[in-house]
C-alpha positions as a printed NumPy array, in Angstrom:
array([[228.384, 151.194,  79.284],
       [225.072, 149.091,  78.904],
       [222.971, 148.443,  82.011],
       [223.687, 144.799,  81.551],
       [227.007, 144.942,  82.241],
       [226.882, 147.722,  85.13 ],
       [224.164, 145.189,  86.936],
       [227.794, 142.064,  87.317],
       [229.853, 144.662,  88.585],
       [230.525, 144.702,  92.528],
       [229.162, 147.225,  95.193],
       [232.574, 148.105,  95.151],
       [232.997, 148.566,  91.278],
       [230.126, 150.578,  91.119],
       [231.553, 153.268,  93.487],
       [234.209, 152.932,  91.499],
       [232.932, 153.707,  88.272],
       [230.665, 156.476,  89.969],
       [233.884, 158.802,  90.815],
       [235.431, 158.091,  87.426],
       [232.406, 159.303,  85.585],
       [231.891, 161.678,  87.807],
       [235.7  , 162.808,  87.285],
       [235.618, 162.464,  83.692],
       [232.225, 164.773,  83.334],
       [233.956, 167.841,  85.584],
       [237.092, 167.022,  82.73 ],
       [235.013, 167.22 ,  79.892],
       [232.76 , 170.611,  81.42 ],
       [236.319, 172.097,  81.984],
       [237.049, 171.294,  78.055],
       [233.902, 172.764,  77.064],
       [234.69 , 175.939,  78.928],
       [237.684, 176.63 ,  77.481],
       [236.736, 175.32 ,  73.967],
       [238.738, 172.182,  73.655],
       [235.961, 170.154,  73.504],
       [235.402, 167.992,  70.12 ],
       [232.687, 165.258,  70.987],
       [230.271, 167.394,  72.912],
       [227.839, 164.263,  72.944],
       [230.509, 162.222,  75.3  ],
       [228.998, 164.792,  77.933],
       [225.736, 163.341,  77.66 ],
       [226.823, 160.005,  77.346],
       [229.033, 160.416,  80.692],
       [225.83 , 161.475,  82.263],
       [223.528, 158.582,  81.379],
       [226.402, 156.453,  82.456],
       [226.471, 158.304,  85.596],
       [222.421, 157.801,  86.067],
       [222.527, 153.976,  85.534],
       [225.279, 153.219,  88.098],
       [223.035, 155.394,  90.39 ],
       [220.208, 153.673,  89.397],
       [221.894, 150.344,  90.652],
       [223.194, 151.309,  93.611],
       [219.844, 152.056,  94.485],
       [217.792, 149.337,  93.471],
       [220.65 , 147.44 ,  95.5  ],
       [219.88 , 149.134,  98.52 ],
       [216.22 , 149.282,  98.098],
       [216.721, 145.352,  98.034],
       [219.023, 145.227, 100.822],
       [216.509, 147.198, 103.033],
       [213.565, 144.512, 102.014],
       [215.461, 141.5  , 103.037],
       [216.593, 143.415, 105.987],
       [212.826, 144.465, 106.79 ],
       [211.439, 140.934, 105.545],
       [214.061, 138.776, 108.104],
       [212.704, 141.708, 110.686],
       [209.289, 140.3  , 109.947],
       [209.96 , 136.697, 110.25 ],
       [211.756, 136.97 , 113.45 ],
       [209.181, 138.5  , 115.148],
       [206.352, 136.604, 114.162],
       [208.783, 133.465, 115.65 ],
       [209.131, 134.857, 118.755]])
């Protein structure tokens, strides 16, 4: 999944997509450990894919806590 498209999806989509990648890379570990793996690159992939929903969440609530702290700001400097 390319960060483009992971940056449209919802709050909601995003926790979404965490738990399946997170479900898919203990399903893929499992596979490795008892040597049914094929595509042992799909681990890595899972886990970049893992790091840039993470990555958005954050910057999301990085942003929500500026506007939060920046209407702060303005309302006291009106009052």
């Amino acid at each position: 999944m390319k960060a483009k498209e992971i940056r449209e999806l919802s709050n909601d989509d995003l926790r979404v997509k965490l738990n399946e990648g997170r479900t898919e890379l203990f399903n893929l570990r499992f596979q490795m450990a008892t040597s049914q793996l094929d595509n042992t690159a799909r681990i890595g992939m899972v886990k970049k894919d893992i790091a840039r929903v993470l990555t958005e969440i954050r910057e999301r609530e990085m942003l929500a806590a500026a506007g939060a702290n920046s209407d702060a700001a303005k309302t006291a400097q009106t009052a």
